[in-house]
N, C-alpha and C positions, 0 to 999 in steps of 0.2 A: 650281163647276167651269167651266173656261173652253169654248168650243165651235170646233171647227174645221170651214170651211164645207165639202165634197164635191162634186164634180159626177160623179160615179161616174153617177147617173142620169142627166143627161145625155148623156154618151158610149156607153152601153147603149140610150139613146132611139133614138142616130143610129144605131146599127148593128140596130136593130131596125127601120128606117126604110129601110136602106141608103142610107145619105146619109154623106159626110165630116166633116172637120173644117173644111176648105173650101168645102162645100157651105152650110153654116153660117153661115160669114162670109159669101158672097155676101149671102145668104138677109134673112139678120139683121144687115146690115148691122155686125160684129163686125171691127175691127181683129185685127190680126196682132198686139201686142201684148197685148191685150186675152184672144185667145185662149191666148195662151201665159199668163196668171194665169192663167187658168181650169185651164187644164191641169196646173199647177203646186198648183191645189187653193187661190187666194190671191182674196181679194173682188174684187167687180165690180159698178159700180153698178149701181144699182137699173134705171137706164135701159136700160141693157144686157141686163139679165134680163129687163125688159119686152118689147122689141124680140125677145128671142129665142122666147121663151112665144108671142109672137103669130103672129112665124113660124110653127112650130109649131104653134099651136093647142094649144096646153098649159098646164099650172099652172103655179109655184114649184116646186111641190113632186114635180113630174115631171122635175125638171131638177136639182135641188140636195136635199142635206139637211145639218141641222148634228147634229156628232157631238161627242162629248165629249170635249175632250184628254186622253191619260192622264195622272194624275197622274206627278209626279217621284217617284225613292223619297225624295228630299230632305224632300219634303213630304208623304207618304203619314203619314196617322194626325193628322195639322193639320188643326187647321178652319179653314177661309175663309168670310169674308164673300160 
């Protein structure tokens, strides 16, 4: 089953932090672009997440999680590789 990446933690982190999405980017040196994937829930490299975590002071896995795509009904009861 395929995995879709989340940054649900992330944006809970900053508002737990009271900090923006702009405060962010300053911070963690994060493009406007870049931010808006993220925001959109779409990959980011590695560098990126690096830079952010150190900001922060945090993990991966304080910032991101991967979730399982639902299946289609197309494909529900199929096996996949």
């Amino acid at each position: 089953m395929d995995r879709k990446v989340s940054y649900k933690k992330l944006w809970h982190l900053l508002i737990d932090r009271d900090m923006k999405k702009t405060d962010l980017k300053v911070i963690a040196d994060v493009s406007p672009a870049t931010l808006a994937n993220m925001t959109a829930d779409r990959h980011v490299s590695m560098k990126v997440l690096e830079r952010i975590c150190s900001a922060l002071n945090c993990d991966f896995s304080d910032i991101m999680e991967a979730i399982p795509e639902k299946r289609s009904k197309k494909n529900q009861g199929k096996k996949t590789d």
